[in-house]
C-alpha positions in Angstrom: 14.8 -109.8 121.5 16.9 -107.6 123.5 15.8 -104.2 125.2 16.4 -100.7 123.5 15.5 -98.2 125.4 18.8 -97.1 127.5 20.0 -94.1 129.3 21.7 -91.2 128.0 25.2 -91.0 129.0 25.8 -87.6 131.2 28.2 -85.8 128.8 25.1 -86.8 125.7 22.3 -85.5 128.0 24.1 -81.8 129.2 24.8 -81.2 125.5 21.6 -81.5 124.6 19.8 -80.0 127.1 22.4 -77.4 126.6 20.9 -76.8 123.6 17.5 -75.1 124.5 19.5 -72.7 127.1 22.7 -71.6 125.2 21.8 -71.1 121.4 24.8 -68.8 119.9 26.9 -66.5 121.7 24.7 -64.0 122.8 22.9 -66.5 124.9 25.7 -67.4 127.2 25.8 -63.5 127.6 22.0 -63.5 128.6 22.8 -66.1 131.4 25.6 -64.5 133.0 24.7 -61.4 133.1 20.9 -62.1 134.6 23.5 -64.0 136.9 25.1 -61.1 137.4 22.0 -59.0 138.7 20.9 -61.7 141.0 24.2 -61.5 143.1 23.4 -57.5 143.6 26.2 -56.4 141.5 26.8 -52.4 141.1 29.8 -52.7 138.3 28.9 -55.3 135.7 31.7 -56.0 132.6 31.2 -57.5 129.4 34.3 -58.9 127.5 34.1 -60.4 124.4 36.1 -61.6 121.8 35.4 -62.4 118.0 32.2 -61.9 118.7 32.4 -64.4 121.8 33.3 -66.8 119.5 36.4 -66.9 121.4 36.1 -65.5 124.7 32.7 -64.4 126.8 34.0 -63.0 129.7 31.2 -61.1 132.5 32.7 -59.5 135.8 30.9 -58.4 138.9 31.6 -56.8 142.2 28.4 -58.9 143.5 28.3 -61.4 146.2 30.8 -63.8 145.2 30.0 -67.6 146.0 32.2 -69.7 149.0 34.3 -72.7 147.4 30.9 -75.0 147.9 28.7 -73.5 146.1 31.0 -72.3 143.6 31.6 -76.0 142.8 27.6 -76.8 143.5 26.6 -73.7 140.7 27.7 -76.4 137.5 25.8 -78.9 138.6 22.2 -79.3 136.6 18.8 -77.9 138.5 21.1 -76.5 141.3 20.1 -72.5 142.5 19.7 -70.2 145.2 16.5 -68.2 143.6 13.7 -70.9 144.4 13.1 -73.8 146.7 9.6 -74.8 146.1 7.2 -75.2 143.4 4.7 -72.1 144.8 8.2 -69.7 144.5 7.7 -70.1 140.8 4.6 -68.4 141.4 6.4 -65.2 143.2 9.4 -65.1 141.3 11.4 -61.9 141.6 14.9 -63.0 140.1 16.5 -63.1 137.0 17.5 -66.8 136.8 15.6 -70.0 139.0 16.3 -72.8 136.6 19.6 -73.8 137.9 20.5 -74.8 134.2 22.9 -71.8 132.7 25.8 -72.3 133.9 25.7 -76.2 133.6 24.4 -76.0 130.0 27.1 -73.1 129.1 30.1 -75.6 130.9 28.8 -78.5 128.2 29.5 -77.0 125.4 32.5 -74.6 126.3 35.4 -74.6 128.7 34.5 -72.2 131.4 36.6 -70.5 133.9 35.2 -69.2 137.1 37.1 -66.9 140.2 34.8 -66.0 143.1 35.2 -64.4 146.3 32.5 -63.4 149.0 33.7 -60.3 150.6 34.1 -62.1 154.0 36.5 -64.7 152.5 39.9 -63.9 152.8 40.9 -66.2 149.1 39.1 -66.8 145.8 37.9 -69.7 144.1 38.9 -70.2 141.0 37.7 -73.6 138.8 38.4 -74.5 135.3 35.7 -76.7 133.5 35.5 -78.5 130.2 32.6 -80.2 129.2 31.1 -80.4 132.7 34.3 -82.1 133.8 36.6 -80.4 136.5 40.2 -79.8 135.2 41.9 -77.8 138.0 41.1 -76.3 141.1 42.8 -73.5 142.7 42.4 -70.8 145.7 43.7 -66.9 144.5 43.6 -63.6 145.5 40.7 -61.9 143.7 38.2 -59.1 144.2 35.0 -59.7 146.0 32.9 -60.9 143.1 32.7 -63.4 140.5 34.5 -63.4 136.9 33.3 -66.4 134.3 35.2 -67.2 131.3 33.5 -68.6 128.2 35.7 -69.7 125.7 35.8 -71.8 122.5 32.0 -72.1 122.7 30.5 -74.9 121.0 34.0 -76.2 120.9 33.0 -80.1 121.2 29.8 -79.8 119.0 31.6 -78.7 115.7 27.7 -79.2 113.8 26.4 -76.1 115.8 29.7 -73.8 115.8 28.8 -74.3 111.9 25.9 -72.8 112.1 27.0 -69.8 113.6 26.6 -66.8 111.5 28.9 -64.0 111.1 30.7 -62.0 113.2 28.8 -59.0 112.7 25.9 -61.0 113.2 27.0 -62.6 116.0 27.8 -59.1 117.7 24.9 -57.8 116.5 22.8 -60.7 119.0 25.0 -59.8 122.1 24.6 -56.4 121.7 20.6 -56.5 121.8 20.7 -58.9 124.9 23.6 -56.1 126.3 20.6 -53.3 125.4 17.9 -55.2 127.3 19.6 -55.9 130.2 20.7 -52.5 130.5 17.9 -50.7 129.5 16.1 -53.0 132.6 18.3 -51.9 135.3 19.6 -48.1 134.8 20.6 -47.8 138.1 23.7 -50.5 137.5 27.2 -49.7 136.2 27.9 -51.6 132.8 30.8 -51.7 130.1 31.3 -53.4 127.3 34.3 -54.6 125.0 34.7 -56.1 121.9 37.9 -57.0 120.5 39.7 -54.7 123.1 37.5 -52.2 121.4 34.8 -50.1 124.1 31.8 -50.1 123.0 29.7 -48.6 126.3 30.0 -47.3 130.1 26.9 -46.6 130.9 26.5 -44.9 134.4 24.1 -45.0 136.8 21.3 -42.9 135.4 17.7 -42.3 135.1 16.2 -44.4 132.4 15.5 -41.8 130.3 19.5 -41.0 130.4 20.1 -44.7 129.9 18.3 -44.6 126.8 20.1 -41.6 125.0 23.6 -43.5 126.7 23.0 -46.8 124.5 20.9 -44.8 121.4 22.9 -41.8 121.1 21.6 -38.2 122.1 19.5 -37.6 119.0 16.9 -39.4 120.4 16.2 -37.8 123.4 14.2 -35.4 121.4 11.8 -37.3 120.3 11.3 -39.4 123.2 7.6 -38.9 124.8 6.8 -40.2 128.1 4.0 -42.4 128.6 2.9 -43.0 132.6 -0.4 -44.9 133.9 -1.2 -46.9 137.4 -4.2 -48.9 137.1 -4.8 -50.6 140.3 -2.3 -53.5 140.6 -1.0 -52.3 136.6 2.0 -50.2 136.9 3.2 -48.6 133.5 5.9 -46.4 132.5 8.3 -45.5 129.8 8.4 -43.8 126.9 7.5 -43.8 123.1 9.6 -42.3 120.2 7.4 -39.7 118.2 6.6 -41.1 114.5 9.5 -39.1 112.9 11.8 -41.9 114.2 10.2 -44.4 113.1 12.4 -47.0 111.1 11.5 -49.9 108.4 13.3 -52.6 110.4 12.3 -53.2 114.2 15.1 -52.9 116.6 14.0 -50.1 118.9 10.9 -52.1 120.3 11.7 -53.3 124.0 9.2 -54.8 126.7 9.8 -54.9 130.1 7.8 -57.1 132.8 9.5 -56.8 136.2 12.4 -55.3 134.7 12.3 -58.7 132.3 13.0 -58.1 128.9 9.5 -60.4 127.2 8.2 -60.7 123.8 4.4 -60.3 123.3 3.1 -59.4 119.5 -0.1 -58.9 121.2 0.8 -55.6 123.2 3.0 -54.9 120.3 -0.3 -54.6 118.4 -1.7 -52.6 121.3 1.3 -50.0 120.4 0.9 -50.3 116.8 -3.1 -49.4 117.7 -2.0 -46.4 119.4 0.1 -45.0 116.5 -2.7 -45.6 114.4 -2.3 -43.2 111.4 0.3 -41.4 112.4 3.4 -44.0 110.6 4.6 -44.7 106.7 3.7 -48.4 105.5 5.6 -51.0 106.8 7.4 -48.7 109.6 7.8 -49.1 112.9 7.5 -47.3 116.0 10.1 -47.3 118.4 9.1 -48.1 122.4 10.6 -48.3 125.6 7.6 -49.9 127.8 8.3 -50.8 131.2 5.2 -52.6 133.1 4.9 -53.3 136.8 2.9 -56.6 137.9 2.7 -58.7 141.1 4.7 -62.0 140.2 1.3 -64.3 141.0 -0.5 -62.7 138.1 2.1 -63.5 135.4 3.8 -67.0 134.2 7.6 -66.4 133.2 7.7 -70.4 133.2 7.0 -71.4 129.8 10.5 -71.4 127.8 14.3 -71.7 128.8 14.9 -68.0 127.5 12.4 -66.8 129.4 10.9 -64.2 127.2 7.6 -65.3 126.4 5.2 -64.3 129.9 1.7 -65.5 130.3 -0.8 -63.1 132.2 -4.2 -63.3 133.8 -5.6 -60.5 132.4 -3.8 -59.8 129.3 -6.6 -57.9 127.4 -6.9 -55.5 130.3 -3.2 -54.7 130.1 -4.0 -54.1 126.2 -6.5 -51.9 126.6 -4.5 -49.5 129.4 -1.3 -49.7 127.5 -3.2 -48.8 124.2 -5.1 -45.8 126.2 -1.8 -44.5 128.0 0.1 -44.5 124.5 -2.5 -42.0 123.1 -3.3 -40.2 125.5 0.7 -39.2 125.5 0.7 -38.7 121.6 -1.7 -36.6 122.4 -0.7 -34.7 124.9 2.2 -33.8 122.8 0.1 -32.7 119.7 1.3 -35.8 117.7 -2.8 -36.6 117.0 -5.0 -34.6 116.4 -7.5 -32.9 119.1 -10.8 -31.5 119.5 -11.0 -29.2 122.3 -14.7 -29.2 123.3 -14.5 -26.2 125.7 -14.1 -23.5 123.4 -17.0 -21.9 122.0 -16.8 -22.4 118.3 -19.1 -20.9 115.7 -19.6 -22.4 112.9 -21.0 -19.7 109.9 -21.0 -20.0 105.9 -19.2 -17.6 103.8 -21.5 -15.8 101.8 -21.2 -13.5 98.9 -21.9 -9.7 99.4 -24.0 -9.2 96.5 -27.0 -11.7 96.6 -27.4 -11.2 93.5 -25.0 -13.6 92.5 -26.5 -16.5 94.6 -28.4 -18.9 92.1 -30.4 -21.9 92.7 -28.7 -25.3 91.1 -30.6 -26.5 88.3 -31.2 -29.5 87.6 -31.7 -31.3 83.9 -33.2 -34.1 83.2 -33.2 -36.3 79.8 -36.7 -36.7 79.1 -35.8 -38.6 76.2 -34.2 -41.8 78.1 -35.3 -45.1 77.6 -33.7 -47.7 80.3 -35.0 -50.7 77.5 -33.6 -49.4 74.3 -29.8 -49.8 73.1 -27.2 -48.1 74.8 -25.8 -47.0 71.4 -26.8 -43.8 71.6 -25.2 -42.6 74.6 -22.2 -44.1 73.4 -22.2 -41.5 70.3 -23.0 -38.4 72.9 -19.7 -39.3 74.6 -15.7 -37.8 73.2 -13.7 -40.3 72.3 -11.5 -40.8 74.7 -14.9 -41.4 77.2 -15.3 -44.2 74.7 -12.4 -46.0 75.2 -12.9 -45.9 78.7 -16.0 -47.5 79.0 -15.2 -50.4 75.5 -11.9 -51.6 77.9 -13.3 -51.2 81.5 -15.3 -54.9 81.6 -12.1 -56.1 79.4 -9.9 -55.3 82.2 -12.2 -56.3 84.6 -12.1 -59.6 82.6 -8.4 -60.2 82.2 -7.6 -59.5 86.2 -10.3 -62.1 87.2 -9.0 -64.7 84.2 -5.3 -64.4 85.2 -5.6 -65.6 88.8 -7.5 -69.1 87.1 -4.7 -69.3 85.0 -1.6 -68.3 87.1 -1.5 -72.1 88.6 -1.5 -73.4 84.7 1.9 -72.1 83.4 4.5 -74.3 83.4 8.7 -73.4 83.4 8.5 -75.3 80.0 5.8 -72.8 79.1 7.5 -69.6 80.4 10.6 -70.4 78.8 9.1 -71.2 75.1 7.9 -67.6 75.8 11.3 -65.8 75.8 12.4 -67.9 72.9 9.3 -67.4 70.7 6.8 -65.7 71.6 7.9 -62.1 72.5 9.9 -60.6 69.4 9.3 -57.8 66.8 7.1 -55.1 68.1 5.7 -55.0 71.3 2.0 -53.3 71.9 1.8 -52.8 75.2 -0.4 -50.9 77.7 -0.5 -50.1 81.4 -3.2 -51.2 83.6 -3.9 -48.5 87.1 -0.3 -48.0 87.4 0.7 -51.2 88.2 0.3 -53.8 85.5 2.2 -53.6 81.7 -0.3 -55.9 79.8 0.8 -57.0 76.3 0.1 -59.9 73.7 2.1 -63.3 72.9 1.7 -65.3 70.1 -0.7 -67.7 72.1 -2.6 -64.6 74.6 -1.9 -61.8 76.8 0.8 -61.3 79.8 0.3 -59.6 82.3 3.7 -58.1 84.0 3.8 -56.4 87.8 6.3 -53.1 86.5 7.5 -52.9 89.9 8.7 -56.6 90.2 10.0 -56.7 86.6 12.0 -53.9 87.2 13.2 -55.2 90.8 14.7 -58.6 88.7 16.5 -56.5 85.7 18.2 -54.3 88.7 19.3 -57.4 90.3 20.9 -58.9 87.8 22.5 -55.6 87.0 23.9 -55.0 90.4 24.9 -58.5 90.7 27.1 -58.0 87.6 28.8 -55.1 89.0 31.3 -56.3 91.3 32.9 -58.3 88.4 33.3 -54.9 86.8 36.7 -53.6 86.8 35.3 -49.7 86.6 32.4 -49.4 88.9 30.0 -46.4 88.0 29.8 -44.0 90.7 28.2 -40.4 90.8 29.8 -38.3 93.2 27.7 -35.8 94.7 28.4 -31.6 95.4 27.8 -32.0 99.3 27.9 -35.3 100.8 24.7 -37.5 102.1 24.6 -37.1 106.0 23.1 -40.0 107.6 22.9 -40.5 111.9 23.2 -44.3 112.9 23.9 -45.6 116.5 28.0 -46.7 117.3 26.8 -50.0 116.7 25.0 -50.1 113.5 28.4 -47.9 112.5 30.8 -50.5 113.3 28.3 -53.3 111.6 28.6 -51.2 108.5 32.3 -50.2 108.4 32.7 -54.0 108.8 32.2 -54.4 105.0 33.0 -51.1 104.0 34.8 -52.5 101.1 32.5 -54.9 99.6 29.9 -51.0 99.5 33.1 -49.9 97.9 32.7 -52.8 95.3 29.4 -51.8 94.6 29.8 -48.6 94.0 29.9 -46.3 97.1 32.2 -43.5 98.9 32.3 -43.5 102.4 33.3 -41.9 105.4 32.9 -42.6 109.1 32.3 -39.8 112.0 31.0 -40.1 115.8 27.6 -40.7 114.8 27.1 -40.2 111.1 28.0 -41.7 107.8 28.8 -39.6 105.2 28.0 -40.9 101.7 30.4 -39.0 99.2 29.6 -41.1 96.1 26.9 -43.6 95.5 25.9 -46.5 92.5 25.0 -44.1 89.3 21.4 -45.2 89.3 20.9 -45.0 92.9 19.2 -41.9 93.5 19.8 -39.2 97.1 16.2 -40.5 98.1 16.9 -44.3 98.0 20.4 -44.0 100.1 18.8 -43.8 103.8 16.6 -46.9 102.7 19.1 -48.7 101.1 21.0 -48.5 104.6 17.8 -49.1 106.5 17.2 -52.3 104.6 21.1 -53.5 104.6 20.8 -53.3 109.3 16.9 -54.9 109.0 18.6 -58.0 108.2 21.4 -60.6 109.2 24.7 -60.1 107.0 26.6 -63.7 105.8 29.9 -64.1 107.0 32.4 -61.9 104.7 35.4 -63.8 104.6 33.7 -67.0 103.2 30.3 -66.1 101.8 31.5 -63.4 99.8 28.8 -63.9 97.5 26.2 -64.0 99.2 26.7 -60.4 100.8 26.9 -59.2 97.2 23.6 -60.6 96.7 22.2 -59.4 99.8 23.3 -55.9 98.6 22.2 -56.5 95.2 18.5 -57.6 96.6 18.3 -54.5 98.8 19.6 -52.5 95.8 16.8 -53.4 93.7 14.0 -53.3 95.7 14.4 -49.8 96.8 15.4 -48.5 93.2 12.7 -50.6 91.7 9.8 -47.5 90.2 6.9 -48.0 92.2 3.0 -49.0 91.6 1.2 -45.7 90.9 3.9 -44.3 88.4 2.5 -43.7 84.9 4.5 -45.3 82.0 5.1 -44.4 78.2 4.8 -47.2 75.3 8.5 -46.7 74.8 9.2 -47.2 78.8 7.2 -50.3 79.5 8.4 -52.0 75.7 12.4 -51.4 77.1 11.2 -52.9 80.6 9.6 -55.8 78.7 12.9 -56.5 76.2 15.1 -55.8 79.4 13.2 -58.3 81.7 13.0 -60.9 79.1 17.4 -60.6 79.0 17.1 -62.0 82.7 18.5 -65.2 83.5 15.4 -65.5 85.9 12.6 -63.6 84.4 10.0 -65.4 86.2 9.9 -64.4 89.1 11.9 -61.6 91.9 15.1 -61.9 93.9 12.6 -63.2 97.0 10.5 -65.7 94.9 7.6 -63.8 93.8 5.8 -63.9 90.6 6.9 -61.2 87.8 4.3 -62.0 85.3 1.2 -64.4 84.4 0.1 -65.3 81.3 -3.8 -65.5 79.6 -3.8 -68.1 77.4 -6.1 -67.6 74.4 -7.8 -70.5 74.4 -8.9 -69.6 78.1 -10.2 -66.1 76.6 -12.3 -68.0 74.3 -14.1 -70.4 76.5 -15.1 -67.4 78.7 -16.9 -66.0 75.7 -18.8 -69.1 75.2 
């Protein structure tokens, strides 16, 4: 039997490889940038096109490279930022895996001019799939430009998988935030489609912030400041009136290395304690000082997860330097312990008034006779109270048994039989409709039986010819960064579709007309949910984005737990639900109803 194992052939191997470093787009944009900043660049330029889909192109006025190590940089494990195994331990660069630009030339044909300032000619190289095409010596400006283009060119399967433009652009854009955000002092720009989306100036960070986030928030940043021996922190938090339902304004910074930790996000989340709506989140711009031996940056090719040595100690001061400045500002609530406070009762002038409580007693009761009697003390509506309470008590506990034991044969022998004629129904703390079938009880959650009948509506309404739209007196003003602007002008008509009227200023969206059943209220979260999320690609998943929309739609107009409901109300959201093509369960898979069966109520009675 012959042998199997065999070596990869080079081209095989760089591809794959490849694949841990450059991901989509925004990754390639990552790398050359980081590059960038390693070669002391003051001027840094982004250049994309389609979303780099097309073309990634990064300019620098940095060190340039000489004609050998220009050709030396696209070779695998090759780099000027380590030399040893202990410099991995005292790492003070961007990049040390010697991998970028060789993964990025593997997958995309690359185009690189250098020039060190000493050199009198440029460099330039053209590469495709780590094979050298031409080679050239230009004038150029002291520096180094790269080229990306056709990414992912000669691995078709992973340009597939690429999502949309304005998802895409949405993924260079954060990496263009991070790196920014991490080195104020630097000059960058930014184009897209010839289109400029930033110069930022060299500024102070809190400058840098309001450059890339828009002047509004300068307002409600609060700065947060702590050295702890070798622990250096600084930054600054957003106050909880800009909080958002979708994370995006959440940035770590270790070394002026953007890193990912959900522990010290907790340690934030700690600090704000109270202070934020449900599911919201605080927005943070936390920049932490370490020496390079007490952290790990080592452990993936992105290089955003960091290990520490002490990582509970940099929870507790981060958590501690967070409120302290949200109190400082008055955003918690304080006890100040050196004023002299006296404490008295308000009394009555005339003492007259003052009685003692009494106290009654039944001298009557009897713990070991029937309860009968106290029963027949009580008004009616007492009665009903305390006849249902153990039955309720009774169904909740019986219905998560039984949820497991219903069938889709079942459930769909109960839309065709089982609910017709009249409907008794009744609501259960504000949350459940409970009502009988033929063979038990169902139990439906109102606000998830609503969120299916709107989905189905608004899925319907784009193959209306006349959308319903209310238009309203003064228009809905909402603030939104450039960005998140251009991401939502990008399917302006397929909002239009759906019902909607808009208009597009500096910084604000104006909302002229709206769906008729969306309320003013529900607009801002509608939006907030619509940027929370990637968007399909528009030109060929038109569908899809309707449904997205139509899923948002829903669960933000759906009524909410807690709202009481009439017999009328819950037997129309019963008959409506029941019309669904997909009664079962919600547009993200949850359950709508259970059922009680009666043979089940029986046996617990046994």
């Amino acid at each position: 039997m012959s042998d199997i194992i065999r070596l990869l052939p080079k081209h095989v191997a760089n591809q794959i490889a490849a694949g841990e470093v450059v991901q989509r787009p925004a990754s390639a944009v990552k790398e050359l940038i980081e590059n960038a900043l390693d070669a002391d660049a003051k001027l840094i330029e982004l250049i994309v096109t389609e979303s780099g889909k097309s073309l990634i192109r990064v300019i620098d006025d940095g060190k340039g490279m000489s004609p050998a190590d220009a050709h030396r940089s696209f070779d695998r494990h090759t780099t000027s930022k380590i030399q040893s195994a202990e410099d991995l331990f005292k790492i003070q660069t961007m990049g040390f895996r010697g991998e970028a630009l060789a993964s990025i030339a593997a997958i995309a044909q690359v185009e690189i001019c250098t020039r060190r300032e000493s050199d009198e000619l440029g460099i330039c190289l053209l590469i495709e799939g780590n094979e050298l095409k031409q080679e050239s010596f230009v004038q150029s400006n002291k520096g180094t430009s790269v080229s990306v283009k056709n990414i992912f060119y000669n691995v078709p399967a992973r340009r597939n998988f690429l999502k949309s433009p304005q998802a895409e652009l949405r993924h260079i854009l954060d990496e263009f935030h991070r790196l920014a955000l991490a080195h104020p002092k630097i000059r960058f720009r930014m184009y897209n489609n010839q289109q400029r989306f930033f110069d930022l100036s060299p500024v102070s960070l809190r400058q840098r912030i309001t450059g890339i986030f828009g002047h509004k928030i300068n307002e409600q940043l609060i700065p947060v400041s702590e050295q702890a021996g070798k622990i250096g922190l600084e930054g600054f938090v957003a106050r909880p009136s800009h909080s958002k339902k979708y994370r995006g304004e959440q940035f770590f910074f270790v070394n002026h290395r953007f890193i990912r930790s959900p522990y010290l996000h907790k340690a934030i989340l700690d600090a704000f304690e109270g202070l934020l709506p449900a599911a919201y989140h605080p927005s943070y711009f936390i920049f932490l000082k370490l020496d390079p031996e007490h952290i790990d940056i080592n452990i993936h090719p992105t290089k955003t997860e960091v290990k520490f040595d002490d990582e509970g100690t940099i929870y507790v001061i981060l958590r501690a330097a967070v409120k302290r400045a949200l109190g400082q500002y008055q955003i918690t609530s304080t006890l100040d312990f050196e004023k002299n406070m006296v404490w008295e009762p308000t009394l009555s002038k005339d003492k007259a008034l003052i009685k003692t409580p009494k106290i009654t007693v039944d001298s009557g009761y009897n713990p070991f006779k029937s309860g009968d009697h106290i029963l027949k003390k009580m008004p009616v509506k007492a009665k009903k109270i305390v006849s249902t309470q153990n039955l309720y008590e009774q169904i909740r506990q019986s219905s998560i048994a039984w949820e497991q034991e219903t069938s889709d044969l079942e459930v769909q022998m109960l839309f065709d039989k089982e609910i017709d004629g009249d409907i008794l129904a009744f609501q259960l703390h504000k949350k459940y409709i409970l009502s009988t079938l033929h063979s038990g009880l169902i139990i439906i959650d109102q606000h998830r039986a609503h969120e299916r009948i709107l989905y189905e509506y608004f899925m319907r309404l784009p193959d209306k010819k006349n959308v319903v739209s209310q238009r309203f007196l003064f228009p809905v003003v909402l603030s939104f960064l450039n960005t998140e602007l251009i991401f939502i002008q990008s399917f302006e008509k397929d909002l239009h579709l759906m019902g909607f009227v808009l208009s597009f200023q500096r910084d604000t969206l104006l909302i002229k007309a709206a769906p008729g059943n969306m309320d003013q209220n529900q607009i801002n979260d509608f939006f907030q949910e619509i940027l929370s999320g990637d968007t399909p690609d528009v030109s060929n998943h038109m569908k899809l984005l309707v449904r997205t929309m139509a899923r948002t739609m829903a669960r933000t107009m759906a009524i909410k737990h807690g709202l009481a409901l009439g017999l009328d109300e819950m037997t129309h959201l019963i008959h409506e639900l029941f019309a669904c093509s997909q009664p079962n369960c919600t547009p993200s898979g949850k359950a709508v109803f259970i059922t009680v069966s009666s043979d089940f109520i029986e046996k617990q009675f046994k």
